[in-house]
N, C-alpha and C positions, 0 to 999 in steps of 0.2 A: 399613948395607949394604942394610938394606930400600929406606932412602927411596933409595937410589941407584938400585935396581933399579926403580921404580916409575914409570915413564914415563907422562907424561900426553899422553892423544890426540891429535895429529896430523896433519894430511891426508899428512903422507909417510908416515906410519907404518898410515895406516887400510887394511885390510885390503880387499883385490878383491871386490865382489861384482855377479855378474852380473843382468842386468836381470829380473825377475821374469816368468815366462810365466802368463799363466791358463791352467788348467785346461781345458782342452776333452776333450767327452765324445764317443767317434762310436758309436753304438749302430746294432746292423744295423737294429732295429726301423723306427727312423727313417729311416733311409737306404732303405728298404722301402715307406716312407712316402713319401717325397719324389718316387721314379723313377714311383710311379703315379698325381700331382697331376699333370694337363697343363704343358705347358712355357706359359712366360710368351709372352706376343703380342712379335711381335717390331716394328720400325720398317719392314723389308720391304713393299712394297705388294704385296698378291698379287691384284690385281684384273686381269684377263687386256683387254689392248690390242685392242680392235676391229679395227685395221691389221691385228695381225699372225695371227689365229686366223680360223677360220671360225665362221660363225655363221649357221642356218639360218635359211630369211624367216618373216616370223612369222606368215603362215598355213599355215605346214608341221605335216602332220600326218603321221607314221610309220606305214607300212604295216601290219595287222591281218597275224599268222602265217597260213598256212593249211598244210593239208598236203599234199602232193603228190599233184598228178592231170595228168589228160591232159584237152584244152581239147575239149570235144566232136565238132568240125570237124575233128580230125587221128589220131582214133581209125582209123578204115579207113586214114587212110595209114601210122599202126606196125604196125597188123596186115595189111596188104599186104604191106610191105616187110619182114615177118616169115616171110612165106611160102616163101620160097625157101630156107629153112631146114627147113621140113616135108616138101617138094617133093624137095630133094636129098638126104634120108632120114639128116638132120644132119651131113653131112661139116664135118669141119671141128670138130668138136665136142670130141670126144675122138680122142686122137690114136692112131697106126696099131698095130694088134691090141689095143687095150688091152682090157684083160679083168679081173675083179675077181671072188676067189676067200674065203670062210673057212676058216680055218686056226689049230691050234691056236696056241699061246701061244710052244709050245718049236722052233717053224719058224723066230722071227722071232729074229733077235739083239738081245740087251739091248739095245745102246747105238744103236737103230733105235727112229728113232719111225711110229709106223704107228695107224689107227683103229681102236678096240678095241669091239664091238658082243657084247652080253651074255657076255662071257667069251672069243669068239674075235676073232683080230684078221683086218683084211681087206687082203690081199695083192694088190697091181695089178698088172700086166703088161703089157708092147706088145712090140713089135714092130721099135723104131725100131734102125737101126745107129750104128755109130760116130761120138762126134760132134766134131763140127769144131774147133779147136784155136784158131782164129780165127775170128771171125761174116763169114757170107757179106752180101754187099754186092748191094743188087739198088735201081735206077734205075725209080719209077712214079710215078703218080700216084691218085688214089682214085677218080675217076671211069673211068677206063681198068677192061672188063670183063675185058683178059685180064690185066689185072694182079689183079685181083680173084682168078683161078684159082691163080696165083702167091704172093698173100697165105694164102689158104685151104690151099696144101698144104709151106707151112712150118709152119700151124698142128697141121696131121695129124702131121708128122714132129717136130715142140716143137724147133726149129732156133733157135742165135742169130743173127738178120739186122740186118745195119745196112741203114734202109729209106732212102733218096734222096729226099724230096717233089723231084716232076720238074713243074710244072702246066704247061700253056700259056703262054708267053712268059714263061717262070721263068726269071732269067738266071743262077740258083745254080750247078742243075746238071745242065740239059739241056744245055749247051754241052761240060760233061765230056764225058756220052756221045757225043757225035758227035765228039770227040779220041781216047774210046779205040777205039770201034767201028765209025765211019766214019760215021753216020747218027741220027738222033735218033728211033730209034725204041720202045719201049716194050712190055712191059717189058724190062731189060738187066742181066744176073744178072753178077756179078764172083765168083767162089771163091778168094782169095789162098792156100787151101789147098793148091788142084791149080794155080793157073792157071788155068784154064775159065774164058771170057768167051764169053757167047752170049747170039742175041737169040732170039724167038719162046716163047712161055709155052708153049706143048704140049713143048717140049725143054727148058725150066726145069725143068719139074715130072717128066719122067722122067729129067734130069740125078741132080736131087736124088732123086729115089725112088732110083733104083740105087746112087747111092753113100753116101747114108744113112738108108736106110730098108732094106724087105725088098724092093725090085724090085717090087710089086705096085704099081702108081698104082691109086687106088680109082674106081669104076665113073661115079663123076659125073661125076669131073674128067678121064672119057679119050672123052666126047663129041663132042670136036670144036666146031664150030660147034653144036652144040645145046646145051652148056655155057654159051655165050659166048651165045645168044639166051635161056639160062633167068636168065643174070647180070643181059641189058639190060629182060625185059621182066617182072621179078616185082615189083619195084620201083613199075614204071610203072602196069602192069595190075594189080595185086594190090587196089585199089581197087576196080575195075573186077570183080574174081572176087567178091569179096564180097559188095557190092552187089549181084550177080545172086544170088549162093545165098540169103541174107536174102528177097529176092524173092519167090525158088520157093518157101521152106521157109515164108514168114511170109503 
């Protein structure tokens, strides 16, 4: 019975085995090791095509920093044309009534940020009225002195204006104006709030005072023609004053 039961090896009878794996080890150490060995060179040519890049001439030398100054020869003309700021007793600077007060801590609400100077904080003020709900639309150019008057007391009033560059033979949007207004004349103030389309800067500027501001137009810009001669000639002559006081005083 033994020897019946005793079967000798086989390939039908040999038993499955599958094919042997080695052993592989992955240790972080290594792998730690590996990601901070630069990468192998690749077949890529990374040599940058003379065609396609720029490339400076090869006597080019790069400009030395320096710090900022003013060129000797144009000093009198920024402080000339600075002049008319000292002149018109800073209109235009801070805007109408403003006033600036200390105050203690428990005046201002938490959730208000404000400037805080050794323990009290400092509270601002004007004057301006209700503000417009749309930005007024007003037609100039930068050289034009009574637009100048018109730029100066939106500044007073901290108005949003959509400003128009109109220049001389501008074909943007000097042709508007004279569509909506009849004339191309400068400056031409648009309020989509009220409606109000008007020309002449002395009526821009007490438009806009009375309706948003307090009605006061301030004392520069209600000169008239002497406003508009202090616009054209501080600019010009402000040179010109300097050079003479230097003069006298030196």
């Amino acid at each position: 019975m033994a020897g019946v039961l005793n079967f000798s090896s086989s390939p039908l009878f040999r038993p499955f085995s599958r094919p042997r794996v080695p052993n592989t080890r992955v240790s972080i150490k290594a792998s730690s090791e590996f990601s901070e060995k630069p990468l192998p060179p690749t077949s890529v040519s990374t040599k940058e095509d003379p065609k396609l890049g720029f490339n400076p001439p090869s006597n080019f030398k790069p400009p030395e920093p320096k710090p900022f100054s003013i060129r000797p020869d144009k000093v009198y003309d920024i402080l000339g044309a600075s002049l008319a700021l000292i002149f018109r007793l800073g209109t235009g600077v801070f805007v109408s009534g403003y006033s600036a007060s200390f105050v203690s801590e428990s005046e201002i609400p938490p959730d208000e940020y404000i400037l805080e100077i050794a323990g009290y904080k400092v509270k601002e003020t004007s004057k301006v009225g209700p503000r417009p709900e749309k930005p007024i639309e007003i037609y100039e150019f930068e050289s034009c002195p009574f637009c100048r008057k018109v730029r100066e007391i939106v500044a007073v009033l901290d108005l949003d204006v959509l400003f128009y560059p109109c220049p001389r033979n501008g074909p943007n949007f000097r042709p508007k104006v004279a569509q909506m207004g009849g004339k191309q004349q400068f400056p031409y103030m648009v309020d989509p709030n009220t409606g109000v389309a008007m020309y002449e800067s002395d009526d821009i500027i007490k438009y806009l005072v009375g309706k948003y501001g307090d009605g006061n137009v301030p004392f520069m810009l209600s000169l008239g023609l002497l406003t508009v001669s202090g616009q054209l000639c501080m600019p010009i002559c402000g040179k010109w004053i300097l050079e003479s006081l230097l003069f006298f005083v030196f």
